[in-house]
Backbone as ProteinMPNN parsed JSONL, in Angstrom:
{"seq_chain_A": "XXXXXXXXXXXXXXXXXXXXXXXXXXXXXXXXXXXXXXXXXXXXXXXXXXXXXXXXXX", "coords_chain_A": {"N_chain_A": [[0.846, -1.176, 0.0], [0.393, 2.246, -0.905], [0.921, 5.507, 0.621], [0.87, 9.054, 1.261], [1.821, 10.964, 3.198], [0.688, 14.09, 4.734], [0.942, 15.35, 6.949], [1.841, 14.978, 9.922], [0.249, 12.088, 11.204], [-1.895, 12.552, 9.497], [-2.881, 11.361, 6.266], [-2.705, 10.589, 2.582], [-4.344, 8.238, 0.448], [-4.723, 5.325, -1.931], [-8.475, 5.088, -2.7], [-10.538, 2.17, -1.954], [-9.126, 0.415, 0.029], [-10.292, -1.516, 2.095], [-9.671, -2.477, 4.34], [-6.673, -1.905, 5.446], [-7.41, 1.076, 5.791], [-8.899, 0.596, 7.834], [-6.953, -0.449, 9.781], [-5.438, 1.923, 9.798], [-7.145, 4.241, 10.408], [-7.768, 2.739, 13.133], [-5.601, 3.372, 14.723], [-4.894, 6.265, 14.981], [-5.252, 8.03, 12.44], [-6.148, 10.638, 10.446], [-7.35, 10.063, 7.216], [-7.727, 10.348, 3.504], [-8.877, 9.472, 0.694], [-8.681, 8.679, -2.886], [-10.076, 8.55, -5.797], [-8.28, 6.138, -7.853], [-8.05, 4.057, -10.11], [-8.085, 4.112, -12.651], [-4.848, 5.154, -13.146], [-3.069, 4.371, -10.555], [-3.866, 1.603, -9.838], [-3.279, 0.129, -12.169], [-0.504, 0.125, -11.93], [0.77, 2.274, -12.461], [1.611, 4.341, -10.046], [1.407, 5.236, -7.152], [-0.04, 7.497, -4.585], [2.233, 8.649, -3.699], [4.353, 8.523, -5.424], [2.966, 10.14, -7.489], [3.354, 12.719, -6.657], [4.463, 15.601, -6.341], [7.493, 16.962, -4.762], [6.303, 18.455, -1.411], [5.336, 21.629, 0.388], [5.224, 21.842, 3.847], [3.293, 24.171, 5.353], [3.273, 25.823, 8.609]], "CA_chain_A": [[0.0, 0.0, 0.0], [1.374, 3.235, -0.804], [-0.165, 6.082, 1.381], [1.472, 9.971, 1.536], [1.449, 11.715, 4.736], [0.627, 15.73, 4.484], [1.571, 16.113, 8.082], [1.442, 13.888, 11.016], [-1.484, 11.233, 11.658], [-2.984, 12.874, 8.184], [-2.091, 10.634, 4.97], [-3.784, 10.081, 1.324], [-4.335, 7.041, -0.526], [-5.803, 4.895, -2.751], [-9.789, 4.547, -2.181], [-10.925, 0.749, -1.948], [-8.184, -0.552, 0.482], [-10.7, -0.97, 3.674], [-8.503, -3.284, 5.655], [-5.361, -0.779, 5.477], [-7.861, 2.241, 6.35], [-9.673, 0.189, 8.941], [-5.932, -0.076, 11.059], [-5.005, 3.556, 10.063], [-8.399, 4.973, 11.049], [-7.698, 2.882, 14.546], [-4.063, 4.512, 15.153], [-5.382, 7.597, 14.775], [-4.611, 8.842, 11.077], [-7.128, 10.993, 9.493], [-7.168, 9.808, 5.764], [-8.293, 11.304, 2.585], [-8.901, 8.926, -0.623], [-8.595, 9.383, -4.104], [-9.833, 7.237, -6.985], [-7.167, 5.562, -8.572], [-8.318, 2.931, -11.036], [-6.94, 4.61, -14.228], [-3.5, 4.996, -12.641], [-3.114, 3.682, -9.298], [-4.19, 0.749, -9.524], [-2.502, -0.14, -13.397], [0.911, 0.195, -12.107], [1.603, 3.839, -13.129], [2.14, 4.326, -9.2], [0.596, 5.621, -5.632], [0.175, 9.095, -4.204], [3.621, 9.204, -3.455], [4.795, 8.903, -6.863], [2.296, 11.081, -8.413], [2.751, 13.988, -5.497], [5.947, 16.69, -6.295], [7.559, 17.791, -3.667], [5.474, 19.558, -1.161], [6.174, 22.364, 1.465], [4.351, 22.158, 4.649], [2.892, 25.376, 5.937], [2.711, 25.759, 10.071]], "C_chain_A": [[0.893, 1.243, 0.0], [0.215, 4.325, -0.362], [1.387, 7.844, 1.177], [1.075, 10.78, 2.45], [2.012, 13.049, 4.326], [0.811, 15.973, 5.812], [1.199, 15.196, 9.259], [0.205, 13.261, 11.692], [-2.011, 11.582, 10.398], [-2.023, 12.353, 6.958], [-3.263, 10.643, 3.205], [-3.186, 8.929, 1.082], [-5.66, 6.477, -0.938], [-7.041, 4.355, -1.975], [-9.872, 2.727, -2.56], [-10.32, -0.152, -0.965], [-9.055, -0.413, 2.084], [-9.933, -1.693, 4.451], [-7.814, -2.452, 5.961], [-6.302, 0.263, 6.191], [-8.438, 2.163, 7.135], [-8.511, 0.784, 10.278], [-5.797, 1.225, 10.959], [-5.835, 4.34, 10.777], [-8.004, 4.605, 13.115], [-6.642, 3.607, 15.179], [-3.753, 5.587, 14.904], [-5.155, 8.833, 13.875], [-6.286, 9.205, 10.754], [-6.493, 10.742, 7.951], [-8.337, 10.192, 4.551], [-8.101, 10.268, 1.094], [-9.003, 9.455, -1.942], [-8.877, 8.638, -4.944], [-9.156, 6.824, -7.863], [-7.021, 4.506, -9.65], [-7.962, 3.094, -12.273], [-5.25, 4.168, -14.023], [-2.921, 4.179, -11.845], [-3.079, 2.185, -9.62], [-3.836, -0.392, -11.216], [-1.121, 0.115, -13.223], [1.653, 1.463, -11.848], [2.366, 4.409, -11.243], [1.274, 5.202, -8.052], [0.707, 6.99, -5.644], [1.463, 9.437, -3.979], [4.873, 9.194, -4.389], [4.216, 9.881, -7.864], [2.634, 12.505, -7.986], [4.482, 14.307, -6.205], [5.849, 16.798, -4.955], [6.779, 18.258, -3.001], [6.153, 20.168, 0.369], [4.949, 22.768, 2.137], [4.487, 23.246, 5.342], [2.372, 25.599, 7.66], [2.047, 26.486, 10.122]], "O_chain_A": [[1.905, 1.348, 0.693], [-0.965, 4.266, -0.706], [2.586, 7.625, 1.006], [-0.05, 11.28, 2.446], [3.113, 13.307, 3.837], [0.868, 17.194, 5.958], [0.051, 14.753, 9.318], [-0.589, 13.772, 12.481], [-2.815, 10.715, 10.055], [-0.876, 12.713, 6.697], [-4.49, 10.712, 3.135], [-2.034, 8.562, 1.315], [-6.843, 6.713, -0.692], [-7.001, 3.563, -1.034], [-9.191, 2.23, -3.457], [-10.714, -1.316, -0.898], [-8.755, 0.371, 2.984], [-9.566, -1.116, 5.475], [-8.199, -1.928, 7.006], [-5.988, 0.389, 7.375], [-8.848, 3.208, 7.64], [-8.655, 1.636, 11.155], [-6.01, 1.865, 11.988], [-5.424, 5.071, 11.678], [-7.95, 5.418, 14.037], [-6.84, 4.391, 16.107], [-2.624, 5.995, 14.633], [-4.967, 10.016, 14.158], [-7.271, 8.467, 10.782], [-5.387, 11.145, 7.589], [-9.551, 10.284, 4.732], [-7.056, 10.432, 0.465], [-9.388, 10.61, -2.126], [-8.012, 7.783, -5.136], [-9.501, 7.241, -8.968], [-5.906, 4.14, -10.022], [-7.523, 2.161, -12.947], [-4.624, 3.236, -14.529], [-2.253, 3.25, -12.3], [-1.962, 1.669, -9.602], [-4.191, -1.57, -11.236], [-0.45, 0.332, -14.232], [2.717, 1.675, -11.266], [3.527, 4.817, -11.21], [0.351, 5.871, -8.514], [1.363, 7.636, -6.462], [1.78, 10.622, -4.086], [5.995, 9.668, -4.207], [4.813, 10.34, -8.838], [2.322, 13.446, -8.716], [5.368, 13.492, -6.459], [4.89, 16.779, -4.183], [5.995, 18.834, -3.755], [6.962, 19.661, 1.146], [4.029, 23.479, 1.734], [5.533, 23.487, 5.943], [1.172, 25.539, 7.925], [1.429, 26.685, 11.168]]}, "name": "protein", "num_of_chains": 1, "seq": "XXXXXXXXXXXXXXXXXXXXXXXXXXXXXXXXXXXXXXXXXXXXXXXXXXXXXXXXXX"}
């Protein structure tokens, strides 16, 4: 599972994986899905290959 974390406990990834978002949900990650069935889920690669760089804002 590939998942990208925008700032601690808060991650995206691919929609459909409820097992994976069952444990994350219990260890207290807010998560944010994305439909991925074009890309994602053909190889091309996860949120954390698709995502540039990013610069978190406090």
């Amino acid at each position: 599972c590939n998942v990208l974390a925008t700032s601690p406990r808060s991650i995206i990834m691919l929609e459909g994986l409820t097992g994976v978002q069952s444990e994350l949900k219990k260890s207290g990650c807010k998560i944010r899905t994305y439909k991925g069935i074009e890309i994602s889920r053909k190889g091309e690669g996860g949120p954390t290959c698709l995502t540039r760089p990013l610069k978190r804002i406090k």
